[in-house]
Every structure is written in C-alpha cells, then in structure tokens.
MIGUMAR-888266 format. One record per residue (C-alpha): residue in three letters; x negated, y negated, z; residue number from 1. Coordinates in steps of 0.25 Angstrom, whole numbers. Each point is the difference from the previous one (the first is absolute). Layout:
# residues N
@type=ALA&east=X&north=Y&up=Z&seq=NUM
...
***
This chain:
# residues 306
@type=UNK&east=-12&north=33&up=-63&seq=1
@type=UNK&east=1&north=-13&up=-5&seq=2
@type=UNK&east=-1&north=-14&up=11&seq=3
@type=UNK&east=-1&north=-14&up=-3&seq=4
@type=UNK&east=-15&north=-4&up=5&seq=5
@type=UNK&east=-8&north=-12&up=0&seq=6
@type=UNK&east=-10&north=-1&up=-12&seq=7
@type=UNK&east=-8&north=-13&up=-1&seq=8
@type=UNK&east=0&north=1&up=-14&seq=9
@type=UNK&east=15&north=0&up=-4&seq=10
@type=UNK&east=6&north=-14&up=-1&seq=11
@type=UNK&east=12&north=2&up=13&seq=12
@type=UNK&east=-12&north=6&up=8&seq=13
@type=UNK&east=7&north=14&up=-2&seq=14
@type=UNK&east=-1&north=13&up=-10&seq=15
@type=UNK&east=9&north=11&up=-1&seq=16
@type=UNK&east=-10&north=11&up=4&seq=17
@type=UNK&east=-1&north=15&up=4&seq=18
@type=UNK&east=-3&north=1&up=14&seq=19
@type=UNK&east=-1&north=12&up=9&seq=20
@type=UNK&east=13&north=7&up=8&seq=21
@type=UNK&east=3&north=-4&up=14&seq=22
@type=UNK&east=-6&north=7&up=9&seq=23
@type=UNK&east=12&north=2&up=12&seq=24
@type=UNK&east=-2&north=1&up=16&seq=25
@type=UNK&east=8&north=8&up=7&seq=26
@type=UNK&east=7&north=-11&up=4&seq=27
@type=UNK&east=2&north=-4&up=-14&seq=28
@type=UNK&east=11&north=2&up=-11&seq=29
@type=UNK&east=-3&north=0&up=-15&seq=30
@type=UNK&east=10&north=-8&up=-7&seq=31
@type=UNK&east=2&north=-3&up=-15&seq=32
@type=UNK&east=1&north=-14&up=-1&seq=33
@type=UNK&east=13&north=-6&up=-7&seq=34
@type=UNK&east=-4&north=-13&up=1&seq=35
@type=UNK&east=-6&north=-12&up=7&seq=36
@type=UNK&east=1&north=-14&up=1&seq=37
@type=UNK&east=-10&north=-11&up=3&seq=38
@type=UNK&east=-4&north=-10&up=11&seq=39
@type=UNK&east=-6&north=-12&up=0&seq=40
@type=UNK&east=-12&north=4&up=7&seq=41
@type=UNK&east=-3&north=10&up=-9&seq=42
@type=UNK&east=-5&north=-11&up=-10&seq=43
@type=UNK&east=-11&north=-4&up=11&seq=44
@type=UNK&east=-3&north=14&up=0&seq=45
@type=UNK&east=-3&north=0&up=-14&seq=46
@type=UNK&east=-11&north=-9&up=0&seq=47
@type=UNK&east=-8&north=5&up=12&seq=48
@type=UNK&east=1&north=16&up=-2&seq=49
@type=UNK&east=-11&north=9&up=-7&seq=50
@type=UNK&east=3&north=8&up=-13&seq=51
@type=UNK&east=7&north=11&up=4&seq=52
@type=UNK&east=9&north=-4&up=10&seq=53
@type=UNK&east=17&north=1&up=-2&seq=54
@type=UNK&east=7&north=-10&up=5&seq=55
@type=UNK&east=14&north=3&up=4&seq=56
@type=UNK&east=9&north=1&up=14&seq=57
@type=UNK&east=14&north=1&up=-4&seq=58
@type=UNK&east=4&north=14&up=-7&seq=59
@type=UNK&east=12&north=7&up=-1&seq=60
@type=UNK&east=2&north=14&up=-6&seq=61
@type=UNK&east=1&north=15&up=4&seq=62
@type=UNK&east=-7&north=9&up=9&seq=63
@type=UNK&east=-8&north=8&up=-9&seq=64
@type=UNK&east=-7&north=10&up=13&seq=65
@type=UNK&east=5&north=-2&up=13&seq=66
@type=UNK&east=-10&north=-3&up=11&seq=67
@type=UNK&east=-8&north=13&up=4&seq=68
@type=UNK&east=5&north=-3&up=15&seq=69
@type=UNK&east=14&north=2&up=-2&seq=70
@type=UNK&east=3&north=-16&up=4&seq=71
@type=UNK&east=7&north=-8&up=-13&seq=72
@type=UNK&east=10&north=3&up=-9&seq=73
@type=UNK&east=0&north=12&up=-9&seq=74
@type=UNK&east=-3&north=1&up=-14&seq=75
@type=UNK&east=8&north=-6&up=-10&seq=76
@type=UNK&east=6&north=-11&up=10&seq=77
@type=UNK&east=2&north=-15&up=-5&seq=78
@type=UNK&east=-11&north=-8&up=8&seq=79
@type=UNK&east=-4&north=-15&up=2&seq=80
@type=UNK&east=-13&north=-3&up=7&seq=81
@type=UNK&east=-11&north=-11&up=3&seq=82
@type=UNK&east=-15&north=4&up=-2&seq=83
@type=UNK&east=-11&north=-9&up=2&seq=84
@type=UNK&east=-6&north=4&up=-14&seq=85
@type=UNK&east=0&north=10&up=-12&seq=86
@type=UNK&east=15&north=-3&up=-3&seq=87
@type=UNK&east=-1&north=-3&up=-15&seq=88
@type=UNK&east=-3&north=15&up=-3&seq=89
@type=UNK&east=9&north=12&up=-5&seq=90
@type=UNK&east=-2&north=5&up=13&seq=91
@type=UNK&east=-4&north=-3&up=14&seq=92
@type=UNK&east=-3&north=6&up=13&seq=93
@type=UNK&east=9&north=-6&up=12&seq=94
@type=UNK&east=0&north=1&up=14&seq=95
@type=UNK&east=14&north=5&up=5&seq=96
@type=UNK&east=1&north=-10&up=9&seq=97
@type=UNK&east=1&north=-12&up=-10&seq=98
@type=UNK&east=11&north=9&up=-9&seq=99
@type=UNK&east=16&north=-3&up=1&seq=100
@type=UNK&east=8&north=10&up=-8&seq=101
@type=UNK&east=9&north=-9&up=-12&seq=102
@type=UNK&east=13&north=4&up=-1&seq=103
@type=UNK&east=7&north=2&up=-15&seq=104
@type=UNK&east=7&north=-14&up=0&seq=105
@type=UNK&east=-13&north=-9&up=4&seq=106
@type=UNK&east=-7&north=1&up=-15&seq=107
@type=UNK&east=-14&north=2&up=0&seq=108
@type=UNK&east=-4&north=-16&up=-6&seq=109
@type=UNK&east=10&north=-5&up=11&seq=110
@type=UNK&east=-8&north=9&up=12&seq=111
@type=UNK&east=-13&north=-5&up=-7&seq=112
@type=UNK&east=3&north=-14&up=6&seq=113
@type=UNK&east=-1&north=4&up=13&seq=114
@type=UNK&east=-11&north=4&up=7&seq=115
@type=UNK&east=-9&north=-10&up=3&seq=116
@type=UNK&east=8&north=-11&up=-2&seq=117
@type=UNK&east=11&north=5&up=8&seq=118
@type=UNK&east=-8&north=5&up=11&seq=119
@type=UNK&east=-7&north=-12&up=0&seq=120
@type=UNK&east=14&north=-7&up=2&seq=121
@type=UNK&east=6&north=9&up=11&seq=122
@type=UNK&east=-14&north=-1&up=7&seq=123
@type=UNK&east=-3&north=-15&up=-1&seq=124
@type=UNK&east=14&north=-2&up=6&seq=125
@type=UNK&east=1&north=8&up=9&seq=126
@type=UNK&east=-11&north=-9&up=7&seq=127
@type=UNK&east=12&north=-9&up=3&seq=128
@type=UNK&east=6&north=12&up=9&seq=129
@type=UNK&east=14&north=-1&up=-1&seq=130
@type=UNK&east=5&north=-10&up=-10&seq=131
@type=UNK&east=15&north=-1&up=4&seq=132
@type=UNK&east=4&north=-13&up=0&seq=133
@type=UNK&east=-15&north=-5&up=-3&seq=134
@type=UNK&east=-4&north=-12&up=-9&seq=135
@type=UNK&east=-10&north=7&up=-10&seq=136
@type=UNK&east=-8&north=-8&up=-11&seq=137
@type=UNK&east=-6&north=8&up=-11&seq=138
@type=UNK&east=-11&north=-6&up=-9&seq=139
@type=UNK&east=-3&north=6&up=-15&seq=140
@type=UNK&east=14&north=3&up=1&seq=141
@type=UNK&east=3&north=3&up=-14&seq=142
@type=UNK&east=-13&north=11&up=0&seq=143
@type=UNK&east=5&north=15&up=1&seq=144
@type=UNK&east=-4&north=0&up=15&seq=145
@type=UNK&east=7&north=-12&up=1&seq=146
@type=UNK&east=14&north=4&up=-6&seq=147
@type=UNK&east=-1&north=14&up=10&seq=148
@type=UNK&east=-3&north=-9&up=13&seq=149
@type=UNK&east=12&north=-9&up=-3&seq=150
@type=UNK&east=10&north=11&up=-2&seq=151
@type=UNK&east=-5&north=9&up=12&seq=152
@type=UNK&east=-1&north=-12&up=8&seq=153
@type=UNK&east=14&north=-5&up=-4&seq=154
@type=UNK&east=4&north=16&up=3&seq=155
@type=UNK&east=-7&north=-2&up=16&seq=156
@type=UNK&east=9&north=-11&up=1&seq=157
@type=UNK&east=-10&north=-12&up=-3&seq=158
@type=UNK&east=5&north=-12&up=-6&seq=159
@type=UNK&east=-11&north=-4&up=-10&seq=160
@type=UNK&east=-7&north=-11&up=-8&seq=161
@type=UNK&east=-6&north=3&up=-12&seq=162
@type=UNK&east=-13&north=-8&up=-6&seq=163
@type=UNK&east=1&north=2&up=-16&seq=164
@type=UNK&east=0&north=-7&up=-11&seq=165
@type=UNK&east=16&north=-7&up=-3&seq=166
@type=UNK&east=1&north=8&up=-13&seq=167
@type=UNK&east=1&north=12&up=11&seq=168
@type=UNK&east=12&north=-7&up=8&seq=169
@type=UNK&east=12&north=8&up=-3&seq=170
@type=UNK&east=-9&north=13&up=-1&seq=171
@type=UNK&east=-4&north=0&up=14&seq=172
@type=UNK&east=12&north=-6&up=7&seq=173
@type=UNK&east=7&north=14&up=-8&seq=174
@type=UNK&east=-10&north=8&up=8&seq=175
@type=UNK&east=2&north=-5&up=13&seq=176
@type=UNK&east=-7&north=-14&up=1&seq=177
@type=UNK&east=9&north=-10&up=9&seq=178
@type=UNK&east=-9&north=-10&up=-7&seq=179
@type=UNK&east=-10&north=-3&up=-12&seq=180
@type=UNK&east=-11&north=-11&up=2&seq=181
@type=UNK&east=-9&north=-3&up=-13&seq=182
@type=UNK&east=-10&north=-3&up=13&seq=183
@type=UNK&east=-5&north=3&up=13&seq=184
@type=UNK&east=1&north=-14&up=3&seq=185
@type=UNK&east=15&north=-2&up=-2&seq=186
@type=UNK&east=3&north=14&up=10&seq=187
@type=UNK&east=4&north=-7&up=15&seq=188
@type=UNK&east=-5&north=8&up=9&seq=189
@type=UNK&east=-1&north=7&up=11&seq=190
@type=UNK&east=-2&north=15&up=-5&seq=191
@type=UNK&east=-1&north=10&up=9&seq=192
@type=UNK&east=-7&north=8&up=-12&seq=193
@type=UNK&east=-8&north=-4&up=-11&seq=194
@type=UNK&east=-5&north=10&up=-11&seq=195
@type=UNK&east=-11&north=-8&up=-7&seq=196
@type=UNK&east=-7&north=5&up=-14&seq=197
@type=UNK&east=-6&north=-14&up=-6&seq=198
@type=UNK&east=-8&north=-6&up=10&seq=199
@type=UNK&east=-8&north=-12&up=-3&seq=200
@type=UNK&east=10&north=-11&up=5&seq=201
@type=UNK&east=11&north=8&up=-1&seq=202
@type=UNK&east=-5&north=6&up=12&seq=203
@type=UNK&east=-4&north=-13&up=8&seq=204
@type=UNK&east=15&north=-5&up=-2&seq=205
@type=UNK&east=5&north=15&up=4&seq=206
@type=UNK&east=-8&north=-5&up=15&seq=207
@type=UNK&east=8&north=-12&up=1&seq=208
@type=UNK&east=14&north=9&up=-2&seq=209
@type=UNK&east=-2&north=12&up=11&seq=210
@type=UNK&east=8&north=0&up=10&seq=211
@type=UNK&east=-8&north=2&up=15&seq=212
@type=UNK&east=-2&north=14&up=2&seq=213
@type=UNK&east=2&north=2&up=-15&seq=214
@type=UNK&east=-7&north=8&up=-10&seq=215
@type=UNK&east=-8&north=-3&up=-14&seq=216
@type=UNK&east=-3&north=11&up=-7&seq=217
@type=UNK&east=-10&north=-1&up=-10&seq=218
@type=UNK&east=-1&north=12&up=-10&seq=219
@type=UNK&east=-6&north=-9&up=-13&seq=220
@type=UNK&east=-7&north=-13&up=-5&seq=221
@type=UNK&east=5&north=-2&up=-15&seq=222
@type=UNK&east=-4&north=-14&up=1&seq=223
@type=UNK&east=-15&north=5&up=2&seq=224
@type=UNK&east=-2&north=-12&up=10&seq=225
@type=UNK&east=-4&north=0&up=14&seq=226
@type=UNK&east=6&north=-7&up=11&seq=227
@type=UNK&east=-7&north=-6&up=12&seq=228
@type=UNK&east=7&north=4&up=14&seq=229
@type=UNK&east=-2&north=-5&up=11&seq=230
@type=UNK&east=8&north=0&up=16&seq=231
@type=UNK&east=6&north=-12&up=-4&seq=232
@type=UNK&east=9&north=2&up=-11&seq=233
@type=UNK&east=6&north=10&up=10&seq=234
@type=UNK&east=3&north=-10&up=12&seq=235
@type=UNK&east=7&north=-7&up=2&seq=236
@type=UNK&east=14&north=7&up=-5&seq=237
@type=UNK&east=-6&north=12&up=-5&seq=238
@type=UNK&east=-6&north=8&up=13&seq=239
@type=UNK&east=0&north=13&up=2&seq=240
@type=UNK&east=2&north=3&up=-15&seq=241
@type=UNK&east=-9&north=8&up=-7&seq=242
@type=UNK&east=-7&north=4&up=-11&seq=243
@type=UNK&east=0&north=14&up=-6&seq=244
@type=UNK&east=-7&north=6&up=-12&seq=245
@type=UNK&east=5&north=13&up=-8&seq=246
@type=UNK&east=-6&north=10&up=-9&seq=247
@type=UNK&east=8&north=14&up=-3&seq=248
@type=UNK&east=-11&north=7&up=1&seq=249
@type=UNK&east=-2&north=-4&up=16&seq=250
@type=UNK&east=14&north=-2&up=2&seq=251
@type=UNK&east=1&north=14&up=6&seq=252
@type=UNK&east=5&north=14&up=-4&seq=253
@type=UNK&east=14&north=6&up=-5&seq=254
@type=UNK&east=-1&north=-7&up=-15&seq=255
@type=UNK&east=7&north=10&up=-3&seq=256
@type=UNK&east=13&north=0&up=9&seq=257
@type=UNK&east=0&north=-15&up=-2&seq=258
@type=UNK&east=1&north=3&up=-15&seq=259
@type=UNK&east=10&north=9&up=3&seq=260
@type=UNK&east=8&north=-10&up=7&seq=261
@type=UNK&east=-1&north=-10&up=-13&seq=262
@type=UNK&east=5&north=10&up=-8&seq=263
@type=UNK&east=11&north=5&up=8&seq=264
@type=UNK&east=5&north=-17&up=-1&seq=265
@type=UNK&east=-2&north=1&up=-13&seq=266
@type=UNK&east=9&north=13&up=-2&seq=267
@type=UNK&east=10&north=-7&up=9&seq=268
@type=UNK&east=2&north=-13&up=-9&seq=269
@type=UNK&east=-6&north=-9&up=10&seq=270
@type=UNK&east=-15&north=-3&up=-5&seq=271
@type=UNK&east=-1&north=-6&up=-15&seq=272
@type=UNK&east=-13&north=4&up=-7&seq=273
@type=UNK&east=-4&north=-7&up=-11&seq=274
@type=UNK&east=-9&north=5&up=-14&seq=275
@type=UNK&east=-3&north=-11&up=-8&seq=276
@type=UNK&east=-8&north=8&up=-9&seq=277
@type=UNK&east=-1&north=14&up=-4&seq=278
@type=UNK&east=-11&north=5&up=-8&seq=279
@type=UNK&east=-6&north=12&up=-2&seq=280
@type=UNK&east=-15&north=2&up=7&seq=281
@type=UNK&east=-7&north=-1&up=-15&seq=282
@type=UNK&east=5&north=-15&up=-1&seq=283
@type=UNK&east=-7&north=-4&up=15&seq=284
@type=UNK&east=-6&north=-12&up=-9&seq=285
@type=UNK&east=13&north=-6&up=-1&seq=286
@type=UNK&east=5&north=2&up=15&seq=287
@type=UNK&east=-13&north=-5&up=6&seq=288
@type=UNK&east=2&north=-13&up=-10&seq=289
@type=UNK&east=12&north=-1&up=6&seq=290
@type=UNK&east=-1&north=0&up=14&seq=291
@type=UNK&east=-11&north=-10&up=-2&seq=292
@type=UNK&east=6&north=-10&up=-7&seq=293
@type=UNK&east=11&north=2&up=11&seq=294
@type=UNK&east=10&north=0&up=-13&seq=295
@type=UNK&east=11&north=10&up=6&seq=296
@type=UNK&east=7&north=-1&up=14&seq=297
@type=UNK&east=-1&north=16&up=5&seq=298
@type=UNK&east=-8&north=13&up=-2&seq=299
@type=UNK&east=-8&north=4&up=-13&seq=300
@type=UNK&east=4&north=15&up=0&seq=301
@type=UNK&east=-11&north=10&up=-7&seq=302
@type=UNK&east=7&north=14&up=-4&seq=303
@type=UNK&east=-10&north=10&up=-1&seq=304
@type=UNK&east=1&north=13&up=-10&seq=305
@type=UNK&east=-9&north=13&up=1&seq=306
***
C-alpha cells in the first residue's frame, strides 16, 4: 500500500512510498483511509522522526476487516478515529476503542476535523467541571482547537472570552464567544477556567486572571517561550487555583466515545467544523506551507485515494 513517510531527502521531509500492510491486533480494526487532516504538532513531528516513520492521527474511512475479537463495528461501516501515528496511509490498523461510527450526513472531510482537536477540546474543558454559569477564557481562540472549546464551552453553559486576533471578532462571537479581546491583557478576570495554548506571557498574564480555586490548562506553547512561576503570582488573589497540563495521549481512554459525542453534535446542528483547505494527500507540500505560515483559520484536510 501506499503511505505518506518521512524521507530526509525530499524537500517537505516526506515521499510517497510503498510500505508494508498493517498488521492488526485482535483488538484492532483494519480501516481504509478516506482522508485525514493535519495538526500543528505534526510539523514538530516532522523534523525530529527517522526515515520511515508516517506521521498522521486523524483518519476517517470504512472498516475494511472488523477486529478479530468481535468488538468495533463491522465491515464496511463509516469510521472516524484518532491514532498516535501511521495515519497518512491507505490503510491502518486501529484499536476499537479510539473508533466512532460516522453516520451518512457527517462527510468524511467534515469528521476529519475532529479527533484530536475535538477531543482535546472536550477534555481540556472538562477540567473546568461543570461550566454552567462559569467565566471561561480561551487563548489561541481562533486555532481549530480553539473554535471547538468556545462552542462546547458556550453549549455547557459558559460564558466565554475569546483571545484572537480582531480580524476574527464576528467569527467567534457567531460561535459562541460573549466576547473577543485581541489580548490576554484587555480580558478582566476572574476565570474560573482558562485553557492556555501560547504560553510565554501569554501564560504569566493567564496567572494573574484565575479565579481562586480556578483552573489553567495548559495544552500548548506556540509562542515557544518560557515562563518563570513562582507562589507569588498565585497569592494574593489567586489561591488555590491551579495549574494543569494536557496531552491526549495521557488524557485517559474512550477516544472513541468522546469522538462519537462530537459527531453526534455535529449531526445535530450544534458544532460547526471548519475546512479551510481541502487537498488531495499528493499536494501535503502545500498543506504543510500552509499551516506554517498560519495563512488559513481552520483545518487543512488531505483526501486519500487507493
């Protein structure tokens, strides 16, 4: 079959090659790969992986062999899954668990959004418990994550402040935001929940706005930069709040059934996605180019023919 794999020698850092078949577990479904969409920390990926490796996390497709256990659905079922690897391939071996059947009105490039972005919203959230009536600030609010958290959040009840650039003002006020600051500084506090992806000062100003007993989730750095903390940033006026780091992939189990419940919103009307860019796999050059130069405001979508 054919995969996307790293190869030091090509200009992206990626050839076209033939690789070997999957070989399944008997927890694991076969699925033929529809498409795929691509994540920002995919690019760091890139650059540190050997020849060889495929890169990818977000599939969606149909079951080619159901899983030898009997759990999972049943061949020839519409699927969107999250993998730690090996998704930019025709085909890929996925643990039943981390699948969500896709019904007929969710298309395949719409459910390709979605799994680690939308499970890393629901989860970063969820660290707010419940969000009813809650002040939540989201930073990198214009980001695919970000755009998920406002609209979940706003669906639990929250009332949210957005950090994004002004061109994104009426954007995310249509999603869900109460309000749209161009930067942490001009958001007046106290949030009970902050979900922070830039870090650097970004994260320093996101101490001084916590409400005591809140929560900062930390789930990214785009800024690259550190930032010193120490026990008095926290008190006085901030005590008791803590500071919480997330990464999917020790976020816990059910991927799938949390997948499954972002599909279902989107079925229902209630949870926009949005594809900025749909290409087909052969022009990943042109994705990657533009998901470093940051030049569209959500998800490069790769479509994937056997």
């Amino acid at each position: 079959m054919l995969a996307l794999a790293i190869s030091s020698d090509s200009p992206n850092r990626l050839k076209l090659t033939e690789t070997d078949e999957p070989n399944c577990n008997e927890n694991e479904a076969l699925v033929t790969v529809h498409a795929t969409s691509l994540n920002r920390g995919e690019l760091r990926l890139l650059g540190i992986r050997p020849d060889g490796w495929i890169p990818g996390q977000d599939i969606v497709g149909v079951v080619e062999r159901a899983a030898a256990d009997g759990s999972g659905p049943t061949v020839g079922t519409r699927v969107a899954a999250l993998v730690d690897q090996a998704g930019w391939a025709e085909r890929v071996a996925v643990p039943t668990d981390r699948l969500a059947v896709l019904p007929d009105d969710v298309s395949f490039v719409s459910a390709a959004t979605l799994p680690v972005a939308g499970t890393t919203a629901l989860r970063t959230l969820r660290h707010g418990g419940d969000l009813a009536g809650q002040r939540v600030l989201i930073t990198g609010a214009s980001g695919a994550v970000g755009r998920f958290q406002i609209q979940i959040a706003r669906e639990q009840g929250g009332f949210v402040t957005a950090v994004a650039a002004s061109r994104h003002d009426e954007d995310l006020r249509g999603l869900g935001a109460g309000q749209v600051v161009a930067s942490i500084e001009l958001a007046a506090g106290p949030f009970s929940l902050i979900t922070e992806s830039v870090g650097g000062e970004s994260l320093a100003h996101a101490i001084e706005r916590v409400a005591p007993g809140g929560t900062i989730v930390m789930f990214g750095s785009s800024s690259g930069d550190l930032t010193p903390v120490g026990f008095r940033q926290f008190v006085p006026g901030h005590e008791g709040a803590r500071l919480q780091t997330f990464a999917y992939y020790t976020s816990g189990s059910a991927i799938g059934a949390d997948i499954a419940t972002l599909i279902a919103l989107v079925a229902a009307g209630r949870l926009e996605t949005r594809v900025a860019l749909t290409l087909p796999w052969t022009d990943i050059g042109q994705a990657l180019d533009a998901l470093r130069q940051r030049s569209i405001s959500g998800k490069a979508v790769l479509t994937i023919s056997g």
